[in-house]
Structures are given as C-alpha cells and as structure tokens.
C-alpha positions as CSV (number, residue, x, y, z in Angstrom):
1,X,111.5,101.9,66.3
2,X,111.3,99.3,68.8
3,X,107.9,98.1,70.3
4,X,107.8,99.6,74.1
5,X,108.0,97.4,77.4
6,X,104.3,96.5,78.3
7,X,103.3,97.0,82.2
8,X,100.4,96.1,84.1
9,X,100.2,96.5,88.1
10,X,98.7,94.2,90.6
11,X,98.3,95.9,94.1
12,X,97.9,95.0,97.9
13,X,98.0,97.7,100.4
14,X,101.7,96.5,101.1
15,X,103.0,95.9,97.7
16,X,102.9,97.0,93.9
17,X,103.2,93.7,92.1
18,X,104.8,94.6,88.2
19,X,104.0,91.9,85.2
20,X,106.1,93.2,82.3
21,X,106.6,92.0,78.9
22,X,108.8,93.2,75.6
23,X,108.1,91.1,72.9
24,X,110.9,92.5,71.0
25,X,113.1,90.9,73.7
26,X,113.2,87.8,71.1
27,X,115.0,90.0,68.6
28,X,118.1,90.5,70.8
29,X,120.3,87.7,71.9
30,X,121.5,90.5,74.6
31,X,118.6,91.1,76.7
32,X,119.4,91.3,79.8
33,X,116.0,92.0,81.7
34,X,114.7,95.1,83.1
35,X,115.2,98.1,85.0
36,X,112.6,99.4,87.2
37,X,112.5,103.1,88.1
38,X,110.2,104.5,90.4
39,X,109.3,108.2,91.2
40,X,109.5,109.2,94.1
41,X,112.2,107.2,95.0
42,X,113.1,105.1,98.5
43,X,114.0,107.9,101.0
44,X,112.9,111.5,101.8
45,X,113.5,114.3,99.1
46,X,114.7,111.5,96.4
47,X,112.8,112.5,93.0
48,X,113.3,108.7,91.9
49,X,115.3,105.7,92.2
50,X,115.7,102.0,90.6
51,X,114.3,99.2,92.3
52,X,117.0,97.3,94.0
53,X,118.3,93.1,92.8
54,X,119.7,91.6,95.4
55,X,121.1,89.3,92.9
56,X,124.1,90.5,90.7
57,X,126.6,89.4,88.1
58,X,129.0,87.5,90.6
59,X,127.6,84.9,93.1
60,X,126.2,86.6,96.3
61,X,129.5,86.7,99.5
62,X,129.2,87.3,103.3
63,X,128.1,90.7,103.2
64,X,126.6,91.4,99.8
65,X,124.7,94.5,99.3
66,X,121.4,94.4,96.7
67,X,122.5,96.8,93.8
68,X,120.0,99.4,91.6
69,X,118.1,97.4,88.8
70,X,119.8,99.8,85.9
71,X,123.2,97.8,87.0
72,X,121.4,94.7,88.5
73,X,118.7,94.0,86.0
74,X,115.9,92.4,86.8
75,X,115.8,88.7,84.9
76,X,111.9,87.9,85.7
77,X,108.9,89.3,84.3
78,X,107.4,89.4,87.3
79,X,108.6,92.1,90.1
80,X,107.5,93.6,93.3
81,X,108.3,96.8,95.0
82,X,108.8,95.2,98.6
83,X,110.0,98.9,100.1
84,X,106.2,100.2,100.1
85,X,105.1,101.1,103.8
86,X,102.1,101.6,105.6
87,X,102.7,105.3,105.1
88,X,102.2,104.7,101.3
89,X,98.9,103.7,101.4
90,X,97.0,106.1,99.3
91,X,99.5,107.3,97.2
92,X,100.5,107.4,94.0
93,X,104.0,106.3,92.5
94,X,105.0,106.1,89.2
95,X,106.7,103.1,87.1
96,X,109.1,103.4,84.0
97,X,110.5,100.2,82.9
98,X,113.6,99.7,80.6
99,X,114.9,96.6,78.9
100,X,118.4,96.4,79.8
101,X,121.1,95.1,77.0
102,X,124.9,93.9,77.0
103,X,126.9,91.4,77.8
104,X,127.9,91.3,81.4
105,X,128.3,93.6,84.4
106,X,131.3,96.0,82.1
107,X,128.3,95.9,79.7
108,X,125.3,96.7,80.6
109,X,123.1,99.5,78.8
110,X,119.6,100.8,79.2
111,X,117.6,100.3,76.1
112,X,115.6,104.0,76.1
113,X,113.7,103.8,73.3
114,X,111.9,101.2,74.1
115,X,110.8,102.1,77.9
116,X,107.7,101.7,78.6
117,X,104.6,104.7,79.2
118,X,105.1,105.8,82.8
119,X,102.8,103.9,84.9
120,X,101.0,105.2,87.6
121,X,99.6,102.8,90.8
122,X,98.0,104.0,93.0
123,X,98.8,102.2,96.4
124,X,95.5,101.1,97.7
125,X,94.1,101.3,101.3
126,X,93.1,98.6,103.5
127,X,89.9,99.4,103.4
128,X,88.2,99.4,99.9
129,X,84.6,99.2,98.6
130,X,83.5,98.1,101.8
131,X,86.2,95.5,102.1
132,X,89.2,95.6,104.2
133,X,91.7,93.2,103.5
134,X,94.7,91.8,105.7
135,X,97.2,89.4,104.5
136,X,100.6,88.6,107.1
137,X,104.3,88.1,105.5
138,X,104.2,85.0,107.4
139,X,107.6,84.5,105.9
140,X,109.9,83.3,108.6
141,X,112.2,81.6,106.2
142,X,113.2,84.5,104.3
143,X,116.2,86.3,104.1
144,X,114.6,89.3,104.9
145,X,113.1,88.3,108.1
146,X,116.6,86.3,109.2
147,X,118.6,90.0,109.0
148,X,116.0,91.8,110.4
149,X,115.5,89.4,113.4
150,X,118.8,87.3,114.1
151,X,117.6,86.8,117.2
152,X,113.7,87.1,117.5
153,X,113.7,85.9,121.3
154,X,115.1,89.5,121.8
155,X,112.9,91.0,120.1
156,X,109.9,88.8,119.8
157,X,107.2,91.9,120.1
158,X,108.5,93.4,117.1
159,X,109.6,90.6,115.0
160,X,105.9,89.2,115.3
161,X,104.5,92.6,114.4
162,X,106.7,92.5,111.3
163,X,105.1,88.6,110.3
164,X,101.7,89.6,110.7
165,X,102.1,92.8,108.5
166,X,98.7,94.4,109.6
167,X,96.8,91.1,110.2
168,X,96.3,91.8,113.8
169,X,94.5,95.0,113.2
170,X,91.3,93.4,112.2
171,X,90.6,92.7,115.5
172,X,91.1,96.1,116.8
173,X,88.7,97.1,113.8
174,X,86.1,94.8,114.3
175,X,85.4,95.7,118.3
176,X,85.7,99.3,117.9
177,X,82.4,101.1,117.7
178,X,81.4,97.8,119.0
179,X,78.8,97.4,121.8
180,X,77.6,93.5,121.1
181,X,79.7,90.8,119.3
182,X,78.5,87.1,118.4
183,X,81.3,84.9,116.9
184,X,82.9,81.4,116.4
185,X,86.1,80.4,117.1
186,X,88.1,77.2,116.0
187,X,91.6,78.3,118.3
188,X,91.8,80.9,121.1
189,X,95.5,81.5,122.1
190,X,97.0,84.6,120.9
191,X,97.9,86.6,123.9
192,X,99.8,89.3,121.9
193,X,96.4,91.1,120.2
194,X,93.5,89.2,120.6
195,X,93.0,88.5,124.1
196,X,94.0,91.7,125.3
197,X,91.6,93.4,122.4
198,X,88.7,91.0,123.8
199,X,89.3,91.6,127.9
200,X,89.2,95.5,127.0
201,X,86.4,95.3,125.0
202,X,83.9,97.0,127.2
203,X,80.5,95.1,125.4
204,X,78.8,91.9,125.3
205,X,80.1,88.7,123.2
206,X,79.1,85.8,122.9
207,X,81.3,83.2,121.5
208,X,81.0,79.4,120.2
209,X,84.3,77.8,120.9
210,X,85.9,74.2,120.4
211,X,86.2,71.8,122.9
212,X,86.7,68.3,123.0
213,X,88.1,65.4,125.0
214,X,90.8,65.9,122.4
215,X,91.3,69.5,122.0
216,X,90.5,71.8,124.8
217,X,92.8,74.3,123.2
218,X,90.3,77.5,123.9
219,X,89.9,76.6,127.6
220,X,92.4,78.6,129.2
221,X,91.6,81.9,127.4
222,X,87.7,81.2,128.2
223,X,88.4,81.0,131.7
224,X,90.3,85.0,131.4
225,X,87.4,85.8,129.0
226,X,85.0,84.8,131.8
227,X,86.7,86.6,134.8
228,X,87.1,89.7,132.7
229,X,85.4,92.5,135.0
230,X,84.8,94.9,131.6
231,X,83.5,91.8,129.5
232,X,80.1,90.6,129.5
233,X,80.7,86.8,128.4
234,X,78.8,84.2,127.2
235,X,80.4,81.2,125.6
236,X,78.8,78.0,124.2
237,X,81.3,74.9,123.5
238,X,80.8,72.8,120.5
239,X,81.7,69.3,120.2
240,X,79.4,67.8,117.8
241,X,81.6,67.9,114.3
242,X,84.7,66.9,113.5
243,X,85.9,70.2,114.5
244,X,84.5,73.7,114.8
245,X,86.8,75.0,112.6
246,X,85.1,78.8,111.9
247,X,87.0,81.7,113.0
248,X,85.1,84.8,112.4
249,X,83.5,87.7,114.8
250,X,80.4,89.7,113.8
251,X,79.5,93.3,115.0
252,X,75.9,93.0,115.4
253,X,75.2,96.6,115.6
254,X,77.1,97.7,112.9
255,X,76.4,95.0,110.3
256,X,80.6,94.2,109.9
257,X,82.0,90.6,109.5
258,X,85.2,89.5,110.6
259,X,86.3,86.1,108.8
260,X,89.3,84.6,107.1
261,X,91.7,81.8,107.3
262,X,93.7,82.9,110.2
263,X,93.6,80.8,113.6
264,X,93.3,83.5,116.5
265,X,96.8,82.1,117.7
266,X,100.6,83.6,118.2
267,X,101.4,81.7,114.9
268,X,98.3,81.4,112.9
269,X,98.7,85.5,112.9
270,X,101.9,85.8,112.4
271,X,104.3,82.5,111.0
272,X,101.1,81.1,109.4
273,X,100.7,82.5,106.3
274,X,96.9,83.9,106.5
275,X,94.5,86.5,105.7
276,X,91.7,88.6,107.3
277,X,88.6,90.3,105.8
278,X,85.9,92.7,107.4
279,X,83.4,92.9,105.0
280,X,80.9,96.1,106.1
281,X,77.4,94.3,104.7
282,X,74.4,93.7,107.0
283,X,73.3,91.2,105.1
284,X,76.4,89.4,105.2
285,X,76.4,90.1,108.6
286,X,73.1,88.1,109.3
287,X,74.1,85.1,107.6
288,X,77.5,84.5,110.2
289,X,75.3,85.6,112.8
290,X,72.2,82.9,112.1
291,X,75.1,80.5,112.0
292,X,76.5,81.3,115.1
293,X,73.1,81.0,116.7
294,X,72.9,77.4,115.0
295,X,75.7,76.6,116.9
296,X,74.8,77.3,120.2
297,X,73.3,74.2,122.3
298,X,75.8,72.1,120.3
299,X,73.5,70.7,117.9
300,X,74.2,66.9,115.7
301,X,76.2,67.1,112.9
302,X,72.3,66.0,110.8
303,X,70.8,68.5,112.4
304,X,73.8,71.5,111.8
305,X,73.5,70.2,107.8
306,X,70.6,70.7,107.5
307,X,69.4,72.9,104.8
308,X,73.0,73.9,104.1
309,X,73.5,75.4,100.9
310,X,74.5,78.6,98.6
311,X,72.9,81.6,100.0
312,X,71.4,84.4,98.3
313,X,74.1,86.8,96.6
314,X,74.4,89.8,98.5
315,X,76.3,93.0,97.7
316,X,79.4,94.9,99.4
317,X,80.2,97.8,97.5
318,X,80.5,96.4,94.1
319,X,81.2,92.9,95.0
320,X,78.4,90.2,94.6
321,X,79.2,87.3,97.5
322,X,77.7,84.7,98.7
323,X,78.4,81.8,101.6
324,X,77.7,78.5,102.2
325,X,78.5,76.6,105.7
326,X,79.6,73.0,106.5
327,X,78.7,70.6,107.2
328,X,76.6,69.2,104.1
329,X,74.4,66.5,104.1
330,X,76.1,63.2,103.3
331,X,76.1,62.5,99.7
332,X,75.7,67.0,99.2
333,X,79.1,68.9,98.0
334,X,77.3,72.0,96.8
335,X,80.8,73.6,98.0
336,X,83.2,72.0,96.5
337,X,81.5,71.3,93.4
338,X,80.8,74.8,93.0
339,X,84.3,75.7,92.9
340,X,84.9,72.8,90.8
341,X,82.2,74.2,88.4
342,X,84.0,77.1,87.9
343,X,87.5,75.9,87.7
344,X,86.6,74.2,85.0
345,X,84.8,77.3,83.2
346,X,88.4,79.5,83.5
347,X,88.8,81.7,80.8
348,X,92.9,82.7,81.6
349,X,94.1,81.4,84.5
350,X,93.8,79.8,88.2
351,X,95.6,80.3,91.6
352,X,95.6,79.0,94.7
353,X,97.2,78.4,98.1
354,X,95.6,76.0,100.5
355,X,96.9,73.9,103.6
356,X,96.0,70.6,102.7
357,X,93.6,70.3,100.0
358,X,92.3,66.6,99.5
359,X,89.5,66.1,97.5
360,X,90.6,64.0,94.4
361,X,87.8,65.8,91.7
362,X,89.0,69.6,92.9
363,X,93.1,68.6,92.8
364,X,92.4,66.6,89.4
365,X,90.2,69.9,88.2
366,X,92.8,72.3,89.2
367,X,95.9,70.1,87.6
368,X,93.5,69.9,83.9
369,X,94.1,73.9,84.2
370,X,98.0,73.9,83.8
371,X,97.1,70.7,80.9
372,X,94.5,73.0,79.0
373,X,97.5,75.6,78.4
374,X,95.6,78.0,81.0
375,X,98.2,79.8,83.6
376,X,98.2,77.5,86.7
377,X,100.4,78.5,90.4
378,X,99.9,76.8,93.4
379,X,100.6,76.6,96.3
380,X,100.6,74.1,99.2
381,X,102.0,73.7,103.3
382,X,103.4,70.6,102.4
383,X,103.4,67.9,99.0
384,X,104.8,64.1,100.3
385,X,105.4,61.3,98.4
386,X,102.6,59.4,98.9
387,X,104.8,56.3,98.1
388,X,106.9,56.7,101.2
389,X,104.1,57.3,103.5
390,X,103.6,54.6,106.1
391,X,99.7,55.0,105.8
392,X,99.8,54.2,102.4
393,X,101.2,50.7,102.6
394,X,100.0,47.5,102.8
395,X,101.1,45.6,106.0
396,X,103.8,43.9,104.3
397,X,105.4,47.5,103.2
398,X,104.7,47.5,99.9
399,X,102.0,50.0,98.4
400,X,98.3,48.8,97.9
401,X,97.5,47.4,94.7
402,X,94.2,49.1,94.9
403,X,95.6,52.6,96.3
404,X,91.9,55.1,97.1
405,X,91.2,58.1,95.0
406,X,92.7,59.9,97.5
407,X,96.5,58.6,97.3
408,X,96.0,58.2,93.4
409,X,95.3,62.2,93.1
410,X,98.3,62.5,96.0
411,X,100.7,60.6,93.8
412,X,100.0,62.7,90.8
413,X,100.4,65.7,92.5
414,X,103.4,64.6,94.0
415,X,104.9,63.7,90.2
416,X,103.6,66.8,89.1
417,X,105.0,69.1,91.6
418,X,108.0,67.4,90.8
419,X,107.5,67.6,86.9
420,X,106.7,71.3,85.7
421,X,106.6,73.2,89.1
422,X,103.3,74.9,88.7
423,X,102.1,73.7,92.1
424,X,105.1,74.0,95.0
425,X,105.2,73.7,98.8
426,X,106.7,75.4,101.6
427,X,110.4,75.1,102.0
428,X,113.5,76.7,103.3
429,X,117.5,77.2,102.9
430,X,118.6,74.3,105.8
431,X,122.2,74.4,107.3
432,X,124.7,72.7,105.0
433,X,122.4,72.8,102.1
434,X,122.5,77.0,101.2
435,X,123.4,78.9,98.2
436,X,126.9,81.2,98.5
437,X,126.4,83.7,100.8
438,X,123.0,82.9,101.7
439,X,121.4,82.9,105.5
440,X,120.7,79.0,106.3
441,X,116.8,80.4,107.4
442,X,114.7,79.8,110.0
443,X,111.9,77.5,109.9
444,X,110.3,78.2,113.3
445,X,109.7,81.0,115.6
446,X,109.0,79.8,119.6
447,X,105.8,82.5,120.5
448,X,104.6,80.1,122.9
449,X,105.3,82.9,125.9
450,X,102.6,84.8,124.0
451,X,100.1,82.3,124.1
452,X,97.4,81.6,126.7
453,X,98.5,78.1,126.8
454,X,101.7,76.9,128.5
455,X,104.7,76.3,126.7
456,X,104.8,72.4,125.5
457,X,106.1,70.0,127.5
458,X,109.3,68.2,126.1
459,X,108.5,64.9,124.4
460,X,110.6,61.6,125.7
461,X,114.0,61.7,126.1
462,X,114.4,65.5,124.9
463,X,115.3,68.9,127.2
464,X,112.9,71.2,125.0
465,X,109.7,71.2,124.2
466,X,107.7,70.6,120.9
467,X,107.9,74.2,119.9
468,X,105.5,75.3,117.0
469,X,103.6,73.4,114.8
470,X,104.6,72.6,111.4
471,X,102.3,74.8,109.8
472,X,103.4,77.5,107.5
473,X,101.0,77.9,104.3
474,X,97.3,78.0,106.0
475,X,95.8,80.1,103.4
476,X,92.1,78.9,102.1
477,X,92.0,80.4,99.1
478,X,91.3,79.7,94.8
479,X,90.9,83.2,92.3
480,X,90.1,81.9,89.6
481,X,91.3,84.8,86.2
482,X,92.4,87.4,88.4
483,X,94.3,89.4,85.9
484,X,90.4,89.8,83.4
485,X,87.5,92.1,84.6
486,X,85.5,89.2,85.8
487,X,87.8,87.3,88.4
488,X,86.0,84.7,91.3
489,X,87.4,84.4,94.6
490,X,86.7,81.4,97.2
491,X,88.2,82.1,100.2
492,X,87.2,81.8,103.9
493,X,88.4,78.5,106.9
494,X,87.4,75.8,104.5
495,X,90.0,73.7,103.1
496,X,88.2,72.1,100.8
497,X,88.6,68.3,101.7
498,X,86.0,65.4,103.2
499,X,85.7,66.6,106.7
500,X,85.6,70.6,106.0
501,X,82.6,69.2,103.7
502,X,80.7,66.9,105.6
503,X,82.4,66.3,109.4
504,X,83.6,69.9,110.5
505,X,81.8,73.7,110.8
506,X,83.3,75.9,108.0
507,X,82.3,78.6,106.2
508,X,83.2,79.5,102.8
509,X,82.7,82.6,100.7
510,X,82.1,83.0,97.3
511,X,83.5,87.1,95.8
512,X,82.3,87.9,91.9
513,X,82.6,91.2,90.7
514,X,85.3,92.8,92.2
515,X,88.6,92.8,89.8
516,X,90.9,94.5,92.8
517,X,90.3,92.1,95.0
518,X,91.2,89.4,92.9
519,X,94.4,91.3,92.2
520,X,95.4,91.7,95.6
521,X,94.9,88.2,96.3
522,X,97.2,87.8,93.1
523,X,99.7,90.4,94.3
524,X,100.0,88.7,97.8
525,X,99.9,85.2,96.0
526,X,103.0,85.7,93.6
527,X,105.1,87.4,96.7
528,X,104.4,83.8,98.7
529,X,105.1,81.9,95.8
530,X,107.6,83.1,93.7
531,X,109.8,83.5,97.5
532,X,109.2,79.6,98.3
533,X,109.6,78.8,94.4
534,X,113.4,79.5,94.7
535,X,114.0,77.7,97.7
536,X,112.2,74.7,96.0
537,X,113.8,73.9,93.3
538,X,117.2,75.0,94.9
539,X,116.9,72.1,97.3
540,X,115.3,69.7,94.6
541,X,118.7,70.4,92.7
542,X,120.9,70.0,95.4
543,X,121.1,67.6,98.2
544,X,122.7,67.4,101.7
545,X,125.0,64.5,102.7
546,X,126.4,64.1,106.6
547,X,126.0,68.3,106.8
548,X,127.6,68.6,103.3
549,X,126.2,70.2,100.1
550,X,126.2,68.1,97.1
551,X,125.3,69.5,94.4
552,X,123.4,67.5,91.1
553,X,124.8,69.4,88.1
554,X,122.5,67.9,85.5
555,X,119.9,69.1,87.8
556,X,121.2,72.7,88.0
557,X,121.5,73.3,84.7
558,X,118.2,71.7,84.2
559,X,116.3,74.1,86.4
560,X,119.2,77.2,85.2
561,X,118.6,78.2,89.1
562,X,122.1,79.9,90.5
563,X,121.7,82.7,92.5
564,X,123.4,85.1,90.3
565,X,122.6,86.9,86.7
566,X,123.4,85.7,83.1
567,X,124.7,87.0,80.7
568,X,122.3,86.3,77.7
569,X,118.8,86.1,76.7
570,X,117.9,82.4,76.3
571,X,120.0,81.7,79.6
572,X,116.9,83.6,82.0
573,X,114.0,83.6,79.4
574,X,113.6,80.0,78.9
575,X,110.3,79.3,77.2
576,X,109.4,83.1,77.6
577,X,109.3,83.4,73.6
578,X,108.7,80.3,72.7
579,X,104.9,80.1,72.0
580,X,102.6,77.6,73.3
581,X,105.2,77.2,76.7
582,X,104.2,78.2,80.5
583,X,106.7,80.9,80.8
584,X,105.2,82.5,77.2
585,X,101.5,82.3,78.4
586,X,102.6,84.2,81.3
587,X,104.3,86.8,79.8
588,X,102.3,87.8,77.7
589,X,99.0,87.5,79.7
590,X,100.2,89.2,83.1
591,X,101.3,92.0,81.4
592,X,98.6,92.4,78.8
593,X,95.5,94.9,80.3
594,X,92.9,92.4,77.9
C-alpha cells in the first residue's frame, strides 16, 4: 500500500495555507501533483469542491478560465485556498488531498489510495488570545486585483477596500470603547478611514507627530484634527531624530495597543504591503504610552536614548513579548543584535519581509541560514545592483576599491538574489514583457484624492503629477521556525538598519510563545511571496527589447517557469526528492507536524 499524502495547515483569518508532501511521489515518474478537495465547497448548498488552478495543460489564452485541481493538478507543495471570506472566519473546513498520476490532460487519474486523512482547519478569527491581527493584500500587481478593478478610478472606494483586506478596521477597533487615546504617528494622510475614524471620535487624544523643515507631511490633517468640534486635541511635533517613524495608538482606559508597520496613509493601508496588531495587555499598553510621553517636548536624540533597552517580558494571552524603542545610544544595538542572536540560534527555518533592510551583520546572519541548509524566504521592496548605482562609484565611474560594509553585504545580496532565489523583490508583469494570455499588471494605484494632502504637482516638463511612491513591500517583519512549537516573531515600524537604530524613533516587538501567530505571519508570508516569486524569475528569464518580448531559452529551461503544467514528475519537482536540496528541506519540513 502506498504511504498517504502528508498535510499540515498554516492559517490567517483570510486564508488556509496547505504544505503537502508524498514521499512516495519519488517512486512514480507520473506524478503529476495534487488535487485539493474541500468540504463544504465554494458556493451555497455545495457538499465539496476541488480547489481551482488557474494554470492548465495548454498555455493560458485571452479568456482562460481556472479549472478544478482533480483536472488541473496542483504542481507545488505549497497551496492556498484564496476563496475564504470574512464570513468564514470561525469555521471549520475540511481538506483531502490526492496525488494526481498520468501523462497529460487525456490522462490524468486521481491516486485514491494514497489520499491523505481528511484535515480539518479551523478558520481563525481576527481576534485571538488577546491578539488581533490585520494583514492587507496590498497586491496591486496581481492578476486578481487587474480583473477585479480594470479601472480602479471608477471604483476607487471599493478597489481600496479590497487592498487593505481588513487593515483599516484596526482603527475602528482601537477608538471604540474609547474615551482617551495617546499615540505617535510617523504619516497622517489617509482620508478614506483614519481621519474620518479620528474627527468622529468623540474623546481626548493626544498625538506626537512628525514635522520637519523637510517633511511637514502630517500638517494638513493636524490642522482638521484641531478644528474638529467632537475632538479634544492635543498634538506635540517632533523634530529631534532622524525621523519619528512610530505609528501606533494606545487606549489608555482599556489597556489595548495599536502598532504595526502600516503608515496611516491611502497607500501604506492599502498598496503597501502592511500589517496591524492590537494587542489587549495593560502592561503593554504602559510601555507605548511612557514612550509617547517621552516624546512630548521634543526631547535630543541623547536624551530620547537614554536608558533604551529590552523591557520586561510581559504576557498577552499566552504570548510572552517584550519591546524595545529607538533610538540607542551610539555604540548600543541591543535590537538588532537581539534578533541577530536569535537568527543565528534557528532550529528549522527563517522568514522575513522588510523594506529596506541594511545592516551588513543582520543581512549576512540571515543569508548563513539558507548556507547552513536551514529553510530560508525573503522578501524585500526592492534588491539593485549595487554595481550600477551612481552612489556607489568613485568620481571617475568606476566602483570604489574600498566599497563599505554596507555595499559589500548589498552586492552579495544582489548575487544571491540572483543565484538561488531564496530572498526576492517586488516585481510585476510590464507591457510587452507578459506571459500568453496574462494581464500586463498594474504597478500603481493614484489614491491621492483620498488623502489629506493635495495631489502632487507635475515634475518639469511633464502634464501629471508624481503619483504614488514606489513603495510596495513595507512589512517589518523576521519569524524565526514558524512551522515548530516554539517560533519568535520581530515585528513592529523598525526596519532594522543604522538610522531605525540609532537616528530615528521606532519601536520594535519581540512575540515568544505563540505558535499561531507565527503561522499566520507564515501563511500571509508565502501568499506575498510565492505571488512576486513568479513574476521574478519570469522577467529574470525574459527581457524586453523596443516594446518586444525576448525570450532567453537557456534561461527558461533553467528556471522550468512556463505558465502552463507538465507532464512528468522531475519536470515540476526539481530538487523536491533529491535530499540535501532547498526544495527537499521544504517539503518535507512544511508538511511534517514535528
């Protein structure tokens, strides 16, 4: 008898992440992958129904349709059910994967005896343990988001509901019950949620804002917050650091804690991709407050860092946390070190997704992961070659024979990225350069009518103005083994770089104890990354020229990424069954419960 398909869920309150594994895949040459069948199924009354592919047998045309997984089978070990609604949350739906054999789409059999054990997942709410958790699609460049919106200026109100997937209910949350609110805030613009939540609010807040000769960003929305007739306002600018870069709110009656990485801004809620925690701990609580208060008066950056360091672990619910706010002393990296500290210590595995990491110990720490045969993903806004960078070149154009820490660590991570593809950056199907039957994808979504700010003013020579900013991964976040029973989370506005350590105001949280938070953060991880991870290495292999696609076939075959299925094993597996591989660590850890 064949062994049965292994399953183990990872969950978020908006998908059902599946790792699955059949080791007796290596015995047959006509694997085909997996179908996924889930009870109840996708519409009202339907007992079950197989997840849907929207890749099939024949390369994808104008108006292909995504086709059930028992006649589309899934070629990944990895899988999400993406149909799972608000409406979900709470329930229970159950999982039954089959191996799929044959040789083509005439050919294509599901392997019974081998199914796996029905697996029920229970959908989880937002709120858990005393945690609520909030992470947006973001995903403007997706497929998904370019049929749903084809024209977002139309509909602008729902298409950024759809981006920010729940994010902007956190607010809501945090002011409800509400009748005094401290907080901190880097960027004040969103005038789709947060403004309108903060004028209604009918209590007293206090708020600590940026504002420089540079970057007077918050000004216009203090000004509303200030003539609000229900709101009792008292706002303190800060100037000292770098930059104020906190964004959290604090219901001082309650004891709740709103933080994360999101900017309160149009885009850092919606195209940005970012998360938002309440965490419902007094104690907690009275450590973002106390550093709000610091704030106030606009203090030196000596006199902010001082005594800055871990605090005392605290419980919520079951979690153990504790924080730590910038800026540190010179010469003092109690933060990052920490995290270094404990990269280092992995037992299985390490994520992240970060903006702009730059700190040459934590990206050299976090590559050593992948090298020490540990499961390594990450994933970054942007990776440049260094090499073509005008600030890294001499004056004569040539590259410094003495090139910092910094660009050293940059270079490698560029050659790296570039190399095994465990650590990728945003990216995007662009006109001219798309797969068959593909949507060329957006990269930017104008919300500056919902902002408190006026829309940009065109630069020189151009009718329209700047538009958006280039920012699309935000997130602030390392797990370090989130699929074991004792996972750590850092999370929180700090990037993790020079000036979040020593020149700007950040906070940054560090979550032990709680294994389904680290598996959301996993869940919501995977969906960012294996959605830019296609769109990577599609455009690494192919290239546009004058509008043109040109295609590098040594590359193709390389990578083995077309956008439709094989028709053998060893042509979607790769390394999956070859030991001592990436792809075989994966499968066989994801799916394995310890």
């Amino acid at each position: 008898m064949a062994n049965q398909v292994t399953v183990r869920s990872y969950t978020s309150p908006t998908l059902v992440l599946l790792a699955m594994d059949w080791a007796d895949g290596a015995k047959f040459k006509d694997f085909l992958g997996f179908a996924i069948l889930r009870s109840p199924g996708f519409h009202p009354g339907e007992k079950d129904g197989f997840l849907l592919n929207k890749i099939g047998f024949t390369p994808p045309g104008p108006h292909s349709q995504s086709l059930p997984s028992n006649v589309s089978p899934i070629q990944k070990f990895l899988w999400w059910d993406s149909a799972i609604t608000d409406a979900d949350r709470g329930k229970i739906f159950t999982y039954t994967v089959n191996p799929v054999r044959g040789t083509g789409p005439l050919d294509v059999k599901l392997h019974d005896e081998a199914a796996s054990k029905p697996v029920e997942v229970l959908v989880p709410t937002v709120e858990r343990d005393k945690i609520s958790t909030w992470f947006n699609r973001a995903v403007v460049s997706s497929q998904s988001f370019s049929k749903k919106f084809p024209d977002s200026k139309k509909d602008l109100d729902a298409a950024m509901a759809w981006l920010a997937n729940g994010l902007e209910d956190g607010f809501t949350q945090i002011l409800h019950g509400a009748g005094h609110v401290c907080g901190a805030i880097y960027h004040l613009t969103d005038n789709e949620w947060v403004m309108p939540d903060l004028t209604s609010f009918a209590g007293d807040i206090s708020l600590v804002y940026e504002d420089r000769k540079n970057d007077t960003t918050c000004l216009p929305a203090v000004a509303i917050l200030e003539k609000a007739k229900k709101t009792k306002f008292h706002g303190e600018k800060r100037s000292k650091t770098n930059i104020m870069h906190n964004k959290f709110l604090v219901d001082l009656d309650k004891g709740r804690v709103l933080m994360g990485s999101a900017n309160y801004t149009p885009e850092g809620l919606t195209s940005q991709a970012n998360l938002l925690h309440i965490f419902d701990s007094q104690e907690l609580s009275d450590l973002f407050e106390a550093r709000q208060k610091l704030m106030i008066g606009d203090p030196s950056v000596p006199d902010t860092a001082k005594g800055a360091a871990w605090s005392k672990e605290v419980s919520v619910g079951k979690a153990k946390v504790r924080a730590i706010f910038s800026p540190e002393p010179k010469n003092q990296r109690a933060s990052i070190d920490t995290v270094i500290d404990s990269i280092d210590k992995a037992k299985e595995s390490v994520i992240f997704c970060m903006f702009d990491p730059t700190d040459p110990k934590l990206i050299a720490s976090l590559l050593a992961v992948g090298d020490q045969k540990k499961l390594l993903y990450g994933m970054l806004n942007s990776i440049a070659d260094p090499n073509k960078k005008k600030d890294s070149l001499s004056a004569s154009g040539e590259a410094p024979r003495k090139p910092t820490p910094a660009t050293e660590i940059k270079v490698t991570l560029f050659n790296r990225s570039r190399k095994d593809r465990k650590v990728l950056a945003y990216n995007y199907f662009r006109p001219g350069n798309t797969p068959a039957g593909f949507l060329p994808e957006l990269s930017a979504v104008d919300m500056s009518s919902k902002s408190t700010l006026p829309p940009p003013k065109p630069a020189a020579g151009k009718k329209k103005g700047g538009g958006p900013p280039a920012v699309h991964i935000h997130h602030k976040f390392i797990v370090i083994d989130a699929e074991t029973e004792n996972p750590i989370i850092y999370t929180g506005s700090n990037n993790l770089s020079e000036n979040s350590t020593h020149h700007n105001d950040e906070n940054l949280l560090e979550i032990k104890g709680s294994p389904e938070l680290a598996q959301t953060y996993f869940a919501e991880f995977m969906r960012l990354y294996e959605h830019y991870r296609a769109r990577a290495l599609w455009n690494i292999a192919h290239s546009a020229t004058k509008g043109k696609l040109k295609e590098t076939a040594k590359a193709t075959s390389k990578l083995g990424e077309t956008f439709t299925l094989k028709t053998t094993r060893d042509e979607w597996v790769k390394g999956a069954y070859k030991a001592g591989t990436a792809e075989f660590l994966a499968r066989t850890v994801l799916a394995s419960e310890g």
